[in-house]
Legacy VTK file of the C-alpha trace (Angstrom):
# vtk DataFile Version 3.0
C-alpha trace
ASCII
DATASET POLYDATA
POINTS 97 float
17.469 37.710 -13.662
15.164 34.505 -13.633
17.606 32.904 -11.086
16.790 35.927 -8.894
13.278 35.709 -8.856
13.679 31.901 -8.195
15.091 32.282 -5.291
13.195 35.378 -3.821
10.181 33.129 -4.158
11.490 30.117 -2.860
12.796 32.671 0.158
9.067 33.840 0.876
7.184 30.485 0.342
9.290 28.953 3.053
8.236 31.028 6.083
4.942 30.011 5.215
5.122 26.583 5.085
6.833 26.770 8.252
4.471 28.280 9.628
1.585 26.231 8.293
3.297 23.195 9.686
4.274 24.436 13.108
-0.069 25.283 13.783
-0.801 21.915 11.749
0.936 20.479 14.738
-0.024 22.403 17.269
-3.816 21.917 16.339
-2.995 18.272 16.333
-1.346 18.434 19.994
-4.277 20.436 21.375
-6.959 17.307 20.148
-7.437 14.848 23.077
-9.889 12.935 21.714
-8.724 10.228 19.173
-11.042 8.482 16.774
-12.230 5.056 16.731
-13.961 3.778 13.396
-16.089 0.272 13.975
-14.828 -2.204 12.466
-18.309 -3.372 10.935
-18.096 0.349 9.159
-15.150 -0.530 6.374
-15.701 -1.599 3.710
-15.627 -5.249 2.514
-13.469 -6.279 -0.172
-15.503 -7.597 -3.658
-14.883 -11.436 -4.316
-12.105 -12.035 -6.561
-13.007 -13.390 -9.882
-10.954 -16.230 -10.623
-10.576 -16.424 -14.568
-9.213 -19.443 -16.880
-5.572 -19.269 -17.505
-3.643 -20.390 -20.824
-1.739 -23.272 -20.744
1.481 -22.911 -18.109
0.620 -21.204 -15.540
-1.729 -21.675 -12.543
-3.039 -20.141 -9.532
-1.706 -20.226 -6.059
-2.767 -18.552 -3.083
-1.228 -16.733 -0.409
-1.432 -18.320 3.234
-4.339 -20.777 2.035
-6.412 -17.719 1.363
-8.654 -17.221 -2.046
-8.464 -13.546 -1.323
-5.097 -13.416 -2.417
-3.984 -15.176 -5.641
-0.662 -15.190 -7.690
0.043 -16.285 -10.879
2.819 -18.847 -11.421
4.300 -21.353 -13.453
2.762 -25.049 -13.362
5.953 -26.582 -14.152
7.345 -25.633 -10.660
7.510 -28.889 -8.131
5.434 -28.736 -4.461
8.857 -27.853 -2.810
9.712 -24.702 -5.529
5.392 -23.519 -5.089
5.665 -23.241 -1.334
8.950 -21.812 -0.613
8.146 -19.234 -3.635
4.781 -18.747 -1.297
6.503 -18.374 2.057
9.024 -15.607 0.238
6.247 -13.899 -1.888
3.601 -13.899 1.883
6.319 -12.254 3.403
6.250 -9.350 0.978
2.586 -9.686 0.376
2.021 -5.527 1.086
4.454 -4.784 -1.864
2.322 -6.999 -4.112
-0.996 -4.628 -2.841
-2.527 -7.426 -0.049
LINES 1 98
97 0 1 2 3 4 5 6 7 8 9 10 11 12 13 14 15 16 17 18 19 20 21 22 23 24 25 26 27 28 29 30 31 32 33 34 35 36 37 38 39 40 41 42 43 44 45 46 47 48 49 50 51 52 53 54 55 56 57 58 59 60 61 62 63 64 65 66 67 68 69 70 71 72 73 74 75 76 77 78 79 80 81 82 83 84 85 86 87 88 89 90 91 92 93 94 95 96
């Protein structure tokens, strides 16, 4: 009996949706007009506050820039720091940048 109400609702929500996403569409079709935002309107990002780090581990940045520092291990040489760089700016939206 529960399986049969399950499904009779999932039967009548689905119509619905349909047709909530079929005008959804159409209302975006029928605007023209498309919406530029200045750039001097969004919002700046705060500074990042660089803090002291224990023993081991040290900053690097991402393509030279302060605004985006990682946290790695001091005991890796100049060659291991910048290809880890190069791999980790190449995924830099996964990491939230």
């Amino acid at each position: 009996m529960v399986e049969v109400m399950a499904t009779s609702l999932l039967e009548t929500s689905c119509p619905n949706l349909e047709e909530d996403a079929e005008d959804f569409i159409q209302e975006e079709a029928d605007l023209e007009e498309s919406i530029d935002l200045e750039k001097s309107k969004l919002p700046s990002k705060p500074p990042i506050e660089v803090k002291t780090l224990p023993f081991g581990i040290k900053y690097a940045f991402l393509n030279g820039v302060h605004e985006a520092p990682v946290i790695i291990s001091n005991k890796l040489s100049a060659e291991e720091t910048f290809k880890l760089l190069l791999v980790l700016g190449k995924h830099q939206s996964v990491l939230g940048y």
